[in-house]
N, CA, C and O atoms as a printed pandas DataFrame, in Angstrom:
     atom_number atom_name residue_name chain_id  residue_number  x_coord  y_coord  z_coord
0              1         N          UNK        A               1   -5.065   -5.799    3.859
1              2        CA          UNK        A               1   -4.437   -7.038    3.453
2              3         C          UNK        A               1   -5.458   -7.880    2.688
3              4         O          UNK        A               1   -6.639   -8.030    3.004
4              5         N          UNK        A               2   -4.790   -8.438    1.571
5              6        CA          UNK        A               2   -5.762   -9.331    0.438
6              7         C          UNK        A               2   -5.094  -10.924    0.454
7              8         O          UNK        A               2   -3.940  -11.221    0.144
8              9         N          UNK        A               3   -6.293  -11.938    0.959
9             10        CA          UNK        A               3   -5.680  -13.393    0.292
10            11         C          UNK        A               3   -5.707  -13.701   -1.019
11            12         O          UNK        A               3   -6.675  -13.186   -1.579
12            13         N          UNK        A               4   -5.017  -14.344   -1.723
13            14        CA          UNK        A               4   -5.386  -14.076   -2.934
14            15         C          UNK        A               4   -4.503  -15.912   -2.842
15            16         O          UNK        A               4   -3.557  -16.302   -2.158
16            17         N          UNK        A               5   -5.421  -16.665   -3.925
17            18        CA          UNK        A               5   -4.705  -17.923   -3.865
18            19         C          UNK        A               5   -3.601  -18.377   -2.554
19            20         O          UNK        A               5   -2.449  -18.809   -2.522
20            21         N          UNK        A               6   -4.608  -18.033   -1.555
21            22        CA          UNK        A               6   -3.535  -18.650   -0.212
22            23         C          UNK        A               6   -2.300  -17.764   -0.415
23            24         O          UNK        A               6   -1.259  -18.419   -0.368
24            25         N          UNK        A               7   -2.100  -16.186   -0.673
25            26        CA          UNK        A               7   -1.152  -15.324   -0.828
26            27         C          UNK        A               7   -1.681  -14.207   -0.097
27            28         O          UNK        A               7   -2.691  -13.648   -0.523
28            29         N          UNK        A               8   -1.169  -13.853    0.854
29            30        CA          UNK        A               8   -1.215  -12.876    1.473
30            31         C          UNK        A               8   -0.491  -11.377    0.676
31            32         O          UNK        A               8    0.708  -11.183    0.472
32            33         N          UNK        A               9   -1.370  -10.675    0.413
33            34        CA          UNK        A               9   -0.897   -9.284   -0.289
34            35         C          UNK        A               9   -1.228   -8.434    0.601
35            36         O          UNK        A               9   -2.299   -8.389    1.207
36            37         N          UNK        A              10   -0.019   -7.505    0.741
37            38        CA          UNK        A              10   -0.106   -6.635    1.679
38            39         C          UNK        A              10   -0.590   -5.565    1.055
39            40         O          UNK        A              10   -0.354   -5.802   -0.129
40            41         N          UNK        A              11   -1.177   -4.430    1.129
41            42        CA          UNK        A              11   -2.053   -3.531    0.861
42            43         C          UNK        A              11   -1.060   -2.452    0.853
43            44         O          UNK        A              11   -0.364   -2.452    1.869
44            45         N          UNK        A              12   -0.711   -1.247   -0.264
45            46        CA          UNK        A              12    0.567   -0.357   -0.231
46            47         C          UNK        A              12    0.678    0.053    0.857
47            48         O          UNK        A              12   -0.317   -0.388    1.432
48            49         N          UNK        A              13    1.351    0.732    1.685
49            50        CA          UNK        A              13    1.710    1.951    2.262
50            51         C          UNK        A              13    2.138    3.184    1.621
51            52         O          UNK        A              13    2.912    3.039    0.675
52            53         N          UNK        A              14    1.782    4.417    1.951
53            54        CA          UNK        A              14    2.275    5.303    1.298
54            55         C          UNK        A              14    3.383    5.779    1.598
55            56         O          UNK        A              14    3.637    6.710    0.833
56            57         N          UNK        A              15    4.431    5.552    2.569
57            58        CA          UNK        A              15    6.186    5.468    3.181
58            59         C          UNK        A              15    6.705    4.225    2.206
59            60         O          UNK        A              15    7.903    3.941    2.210
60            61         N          UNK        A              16    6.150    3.790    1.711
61            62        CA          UNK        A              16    6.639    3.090    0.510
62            63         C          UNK        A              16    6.372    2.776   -0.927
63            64         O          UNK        A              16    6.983    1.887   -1.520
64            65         N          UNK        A              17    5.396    3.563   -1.509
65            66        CA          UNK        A              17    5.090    3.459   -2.538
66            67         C          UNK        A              17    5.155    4.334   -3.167
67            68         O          UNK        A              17    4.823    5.468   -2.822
68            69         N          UNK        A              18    5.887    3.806   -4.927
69            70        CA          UNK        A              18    6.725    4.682   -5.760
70            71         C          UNK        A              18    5.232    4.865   -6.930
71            72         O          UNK        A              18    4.367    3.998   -7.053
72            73         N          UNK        A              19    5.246    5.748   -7.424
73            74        CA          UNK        A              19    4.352    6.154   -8.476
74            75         C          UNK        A              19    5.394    6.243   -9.855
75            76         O          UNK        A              19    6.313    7.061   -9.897
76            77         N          UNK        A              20    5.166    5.476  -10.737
77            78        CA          UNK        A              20    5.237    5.293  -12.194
78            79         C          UNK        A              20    4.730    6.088  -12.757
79            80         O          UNK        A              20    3.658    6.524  -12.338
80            81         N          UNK        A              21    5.506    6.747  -14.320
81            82        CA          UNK        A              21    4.675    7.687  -14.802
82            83         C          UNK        A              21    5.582    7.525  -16.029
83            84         O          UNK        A              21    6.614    8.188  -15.929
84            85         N          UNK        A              22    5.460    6.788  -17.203
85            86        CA          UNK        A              22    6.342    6.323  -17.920
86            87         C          UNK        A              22    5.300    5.579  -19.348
87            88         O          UNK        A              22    4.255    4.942  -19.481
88            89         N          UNK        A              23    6.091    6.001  -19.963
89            90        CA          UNK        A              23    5.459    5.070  -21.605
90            91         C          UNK        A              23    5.547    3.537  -20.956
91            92         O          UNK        A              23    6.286    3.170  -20.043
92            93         N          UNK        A              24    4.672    2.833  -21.622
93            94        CA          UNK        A              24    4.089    1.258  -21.439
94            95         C          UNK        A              24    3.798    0.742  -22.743
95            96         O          UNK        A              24    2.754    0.111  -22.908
96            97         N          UNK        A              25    4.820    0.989  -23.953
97            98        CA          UNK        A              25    4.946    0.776  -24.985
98            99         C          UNK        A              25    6.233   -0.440  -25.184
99           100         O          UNK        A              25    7.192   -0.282  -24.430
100          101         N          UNK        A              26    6.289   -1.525  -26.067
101          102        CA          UNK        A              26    7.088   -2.413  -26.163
102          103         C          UNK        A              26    8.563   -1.760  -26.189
103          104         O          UNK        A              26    9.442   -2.315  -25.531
104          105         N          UNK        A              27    8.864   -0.575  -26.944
105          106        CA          UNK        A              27   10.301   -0.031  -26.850
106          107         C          UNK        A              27   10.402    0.424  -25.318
107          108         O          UNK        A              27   11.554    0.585  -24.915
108          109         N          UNK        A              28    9.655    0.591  -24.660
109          110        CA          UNK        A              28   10.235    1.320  -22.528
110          111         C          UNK        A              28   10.043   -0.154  -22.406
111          112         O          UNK        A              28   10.671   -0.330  -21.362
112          113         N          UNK        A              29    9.668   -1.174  -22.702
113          114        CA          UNK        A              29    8.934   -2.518  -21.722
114          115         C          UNK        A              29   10.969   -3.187  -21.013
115          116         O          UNK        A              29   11.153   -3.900  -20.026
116          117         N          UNK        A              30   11.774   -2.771  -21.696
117          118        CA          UNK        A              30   12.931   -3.088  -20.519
118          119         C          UNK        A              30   12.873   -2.321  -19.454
119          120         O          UNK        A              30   12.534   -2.832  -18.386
120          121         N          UNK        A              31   13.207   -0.872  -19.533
121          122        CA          UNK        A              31   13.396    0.353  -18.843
122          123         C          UNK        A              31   12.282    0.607  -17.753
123          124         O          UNK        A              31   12.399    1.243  -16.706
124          125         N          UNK        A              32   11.100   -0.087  -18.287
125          126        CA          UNK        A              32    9.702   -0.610  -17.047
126          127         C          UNK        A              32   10.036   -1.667  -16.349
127          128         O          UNK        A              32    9.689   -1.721  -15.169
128          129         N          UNK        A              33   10.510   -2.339  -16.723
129          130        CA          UNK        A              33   10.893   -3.546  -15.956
130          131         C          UNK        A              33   12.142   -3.288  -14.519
131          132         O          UNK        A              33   12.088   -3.608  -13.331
132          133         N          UNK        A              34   13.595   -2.289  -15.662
133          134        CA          UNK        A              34   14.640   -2.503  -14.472
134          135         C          UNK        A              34   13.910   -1.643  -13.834
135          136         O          UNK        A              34   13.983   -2.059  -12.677
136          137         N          UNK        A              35   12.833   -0.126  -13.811
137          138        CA          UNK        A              35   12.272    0.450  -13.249
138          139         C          UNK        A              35   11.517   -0.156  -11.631
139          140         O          UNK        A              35   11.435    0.353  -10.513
140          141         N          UNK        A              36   11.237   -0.973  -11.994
141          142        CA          UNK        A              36   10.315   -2.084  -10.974
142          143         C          UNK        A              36   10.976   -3.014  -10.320
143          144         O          UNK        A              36   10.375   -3.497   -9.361
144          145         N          UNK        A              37   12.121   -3.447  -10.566
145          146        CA          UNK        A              37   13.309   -4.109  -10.088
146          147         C          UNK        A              37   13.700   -3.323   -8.946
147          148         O          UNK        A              37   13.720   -3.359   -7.716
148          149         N          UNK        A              38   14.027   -2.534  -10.013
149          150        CA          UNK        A              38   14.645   -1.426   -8.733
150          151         C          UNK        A              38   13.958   -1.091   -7.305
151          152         O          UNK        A              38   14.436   -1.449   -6.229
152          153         N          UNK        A              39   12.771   -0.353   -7.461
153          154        CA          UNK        A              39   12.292   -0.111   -6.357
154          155         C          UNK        A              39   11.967   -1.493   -5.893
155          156         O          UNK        A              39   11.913   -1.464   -4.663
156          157         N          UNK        A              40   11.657   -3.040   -6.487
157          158        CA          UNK        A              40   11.452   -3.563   -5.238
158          159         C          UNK        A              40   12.984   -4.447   -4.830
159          160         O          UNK        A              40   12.975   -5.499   -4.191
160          161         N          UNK        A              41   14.001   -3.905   -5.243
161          162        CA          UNK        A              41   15.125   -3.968   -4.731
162          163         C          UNK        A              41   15.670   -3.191   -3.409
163          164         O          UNK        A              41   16.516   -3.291   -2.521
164          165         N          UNK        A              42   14.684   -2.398   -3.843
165          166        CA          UNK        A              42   14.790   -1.524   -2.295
166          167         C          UNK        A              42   13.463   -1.388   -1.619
167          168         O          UNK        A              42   13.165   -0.229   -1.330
168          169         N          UNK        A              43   12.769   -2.139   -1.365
169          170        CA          UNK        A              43   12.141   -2.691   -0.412
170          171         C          UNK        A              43   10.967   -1.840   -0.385
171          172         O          UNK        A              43   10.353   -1.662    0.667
172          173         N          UNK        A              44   10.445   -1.035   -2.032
173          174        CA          UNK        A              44    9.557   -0.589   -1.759
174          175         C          UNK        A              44    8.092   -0.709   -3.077
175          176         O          UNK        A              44    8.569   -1.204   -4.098
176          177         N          UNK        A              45    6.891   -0.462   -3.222
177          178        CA          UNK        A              45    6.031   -0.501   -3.579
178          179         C          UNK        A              45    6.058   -0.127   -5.275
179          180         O          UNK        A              45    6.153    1.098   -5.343
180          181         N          UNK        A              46    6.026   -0.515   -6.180
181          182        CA          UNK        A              46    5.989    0.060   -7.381
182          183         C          UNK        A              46    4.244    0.304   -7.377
183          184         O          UNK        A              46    3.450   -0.470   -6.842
184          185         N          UNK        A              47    3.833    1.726   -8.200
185          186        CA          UNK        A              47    2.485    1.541   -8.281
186          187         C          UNK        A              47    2.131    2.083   -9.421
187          188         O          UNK        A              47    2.708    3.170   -9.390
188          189         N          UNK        A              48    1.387    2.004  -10.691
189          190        CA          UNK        A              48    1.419    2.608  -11.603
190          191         C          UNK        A              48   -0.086    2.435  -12.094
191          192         O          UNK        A              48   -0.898    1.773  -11.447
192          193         N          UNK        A              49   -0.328    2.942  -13.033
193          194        CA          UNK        A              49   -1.377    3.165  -14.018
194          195         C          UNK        A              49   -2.116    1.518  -14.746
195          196         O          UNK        A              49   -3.338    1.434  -14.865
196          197         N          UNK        A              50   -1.524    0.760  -15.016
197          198        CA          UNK        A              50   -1.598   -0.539  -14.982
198          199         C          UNK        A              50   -2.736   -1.275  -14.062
199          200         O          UNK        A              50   -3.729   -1.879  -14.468
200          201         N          UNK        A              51   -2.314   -1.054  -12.692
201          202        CA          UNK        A              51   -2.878   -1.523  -12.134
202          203         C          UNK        A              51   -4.781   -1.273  -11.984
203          204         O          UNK        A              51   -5.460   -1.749  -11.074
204          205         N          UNK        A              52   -5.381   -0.298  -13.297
205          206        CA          UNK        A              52   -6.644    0.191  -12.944
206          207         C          UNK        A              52   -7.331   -1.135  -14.437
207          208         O          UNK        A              52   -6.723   -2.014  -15.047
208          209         N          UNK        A              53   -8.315   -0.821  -14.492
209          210        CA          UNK        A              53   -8.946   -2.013  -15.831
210          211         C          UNK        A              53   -9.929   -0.915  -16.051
211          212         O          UNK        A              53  -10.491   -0.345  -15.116
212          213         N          UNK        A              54  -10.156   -0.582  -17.517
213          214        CA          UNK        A              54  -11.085    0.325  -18.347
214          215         C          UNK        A              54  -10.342    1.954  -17.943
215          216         O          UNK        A              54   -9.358    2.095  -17.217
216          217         N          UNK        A              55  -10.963    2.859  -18.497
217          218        CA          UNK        A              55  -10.781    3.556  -18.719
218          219         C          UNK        A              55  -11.601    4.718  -17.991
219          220         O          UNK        A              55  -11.227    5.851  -18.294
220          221         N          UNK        A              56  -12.855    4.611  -16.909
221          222        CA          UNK        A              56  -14.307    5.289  -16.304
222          223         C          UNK        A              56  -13.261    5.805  -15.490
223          224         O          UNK        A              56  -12.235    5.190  -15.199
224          225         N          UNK        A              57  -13.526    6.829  -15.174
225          226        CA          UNK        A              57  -13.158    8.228  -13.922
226          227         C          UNK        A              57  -11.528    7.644  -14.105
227          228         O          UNK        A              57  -11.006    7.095  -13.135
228          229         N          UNK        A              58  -10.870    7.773  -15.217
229          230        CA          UNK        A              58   -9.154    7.121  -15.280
230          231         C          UNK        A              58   -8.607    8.688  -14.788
231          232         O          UNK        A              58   -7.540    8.484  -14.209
232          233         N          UNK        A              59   -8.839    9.825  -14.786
233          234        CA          UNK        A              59   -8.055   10.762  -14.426
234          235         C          UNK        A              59   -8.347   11.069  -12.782
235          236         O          UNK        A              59   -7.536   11.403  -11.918
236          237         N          UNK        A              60   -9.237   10.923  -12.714
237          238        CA          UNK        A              60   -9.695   10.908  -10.512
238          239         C          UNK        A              60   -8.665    9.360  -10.182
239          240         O          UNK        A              60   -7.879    9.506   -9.246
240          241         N          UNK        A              61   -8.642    8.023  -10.848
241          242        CA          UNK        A              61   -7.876    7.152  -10.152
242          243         C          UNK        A              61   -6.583    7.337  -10.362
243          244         O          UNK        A              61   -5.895    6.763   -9.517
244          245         N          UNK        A              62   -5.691    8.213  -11.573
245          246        CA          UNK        A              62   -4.747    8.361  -11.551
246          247         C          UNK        A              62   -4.117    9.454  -10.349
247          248         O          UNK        A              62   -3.111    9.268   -9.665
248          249         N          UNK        A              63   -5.109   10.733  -10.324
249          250        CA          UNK        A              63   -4.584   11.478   -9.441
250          251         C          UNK        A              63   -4.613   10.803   -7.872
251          252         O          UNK        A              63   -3.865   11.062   -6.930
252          253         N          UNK        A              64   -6.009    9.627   -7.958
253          254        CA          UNK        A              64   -5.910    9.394   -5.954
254          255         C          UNK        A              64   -4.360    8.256   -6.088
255          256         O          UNK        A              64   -3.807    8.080   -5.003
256          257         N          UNK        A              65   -3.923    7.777   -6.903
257          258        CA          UNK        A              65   -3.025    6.658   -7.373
258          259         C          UNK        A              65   -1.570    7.632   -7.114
259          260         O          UNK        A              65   -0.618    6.947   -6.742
260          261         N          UNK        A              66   -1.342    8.811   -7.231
261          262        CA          UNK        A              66   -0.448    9.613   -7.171
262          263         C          UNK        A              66   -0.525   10.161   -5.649
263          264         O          UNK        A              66    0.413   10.690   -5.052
264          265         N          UNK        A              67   -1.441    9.999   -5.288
265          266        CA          UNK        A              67   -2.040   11.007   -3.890
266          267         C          UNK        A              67   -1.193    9.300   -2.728
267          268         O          UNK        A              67   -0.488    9.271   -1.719
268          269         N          UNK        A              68   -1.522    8.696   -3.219
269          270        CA          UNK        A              68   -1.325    7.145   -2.567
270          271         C          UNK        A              68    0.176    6.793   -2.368
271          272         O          UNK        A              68    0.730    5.890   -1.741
272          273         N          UNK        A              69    0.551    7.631   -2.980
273          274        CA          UNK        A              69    2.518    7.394   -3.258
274          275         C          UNK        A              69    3.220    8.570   -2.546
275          276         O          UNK        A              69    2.657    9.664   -2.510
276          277         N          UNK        A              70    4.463    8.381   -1.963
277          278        CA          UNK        A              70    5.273    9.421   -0.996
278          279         C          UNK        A              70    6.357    9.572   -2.285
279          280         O          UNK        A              70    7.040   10.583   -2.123
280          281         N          UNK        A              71    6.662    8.912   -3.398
281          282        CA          UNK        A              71    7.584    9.368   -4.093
282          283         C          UNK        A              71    7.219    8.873   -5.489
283          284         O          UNK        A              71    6.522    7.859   -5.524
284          285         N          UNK        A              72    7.644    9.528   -6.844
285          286        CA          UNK        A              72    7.117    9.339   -8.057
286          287         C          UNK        A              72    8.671    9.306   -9.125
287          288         O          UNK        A              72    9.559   10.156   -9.056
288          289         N          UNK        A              73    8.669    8.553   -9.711
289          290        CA          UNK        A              73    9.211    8.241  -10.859
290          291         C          UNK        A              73    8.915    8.660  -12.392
291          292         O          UNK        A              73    8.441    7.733  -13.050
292          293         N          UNK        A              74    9.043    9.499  -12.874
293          294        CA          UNK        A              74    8.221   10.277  -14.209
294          295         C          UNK        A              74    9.639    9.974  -15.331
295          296         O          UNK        A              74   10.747   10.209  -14.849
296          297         N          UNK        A              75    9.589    9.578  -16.464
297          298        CA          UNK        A              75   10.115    9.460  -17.699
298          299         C          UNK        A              75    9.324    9.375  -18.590
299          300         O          UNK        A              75    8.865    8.317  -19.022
300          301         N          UNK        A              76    9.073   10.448  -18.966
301          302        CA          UNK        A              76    7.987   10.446  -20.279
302          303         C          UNK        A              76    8.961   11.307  -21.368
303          304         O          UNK        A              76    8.553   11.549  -22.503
């Protein structure tokens, strides 16, 4: 668990967290969005590629980032 501005962030679970695997280009930026709606419409974790900054060991954090998720979402 993270405070963050007096915000309590809960830290994923992996019984709830969905793995993204999708273009992040302005033409998907709806289809990313209802994407993320969705799962947290259903009460669970969106987690994607986004969430890393630079580019150093990006294929070891994508695979532990996939390893971290019980279910995956792919539209490429």
């Amino acid at each position: 668990m993270v405070v963050s501005q007096n915000k309590i962030i809960k830290s994923p679970v992996f019984e709830e967290s969905v793995f993204i695997n999708c273009p992040f280009d302005e033409q998907f930026k709806k289809i990313f969005h209802a994407i993320i709606f969705t799962i947290h419409a259903c009460d669970f974790t969106p987690r994607c590629t986004l969430e890393f900054e630079g580019d150093e060991n990006r294929l070891q954090r994508i695979t532990n980032l996939i390893q971290e998720c019980q279910f995956g979402i792919h539209d490429v």
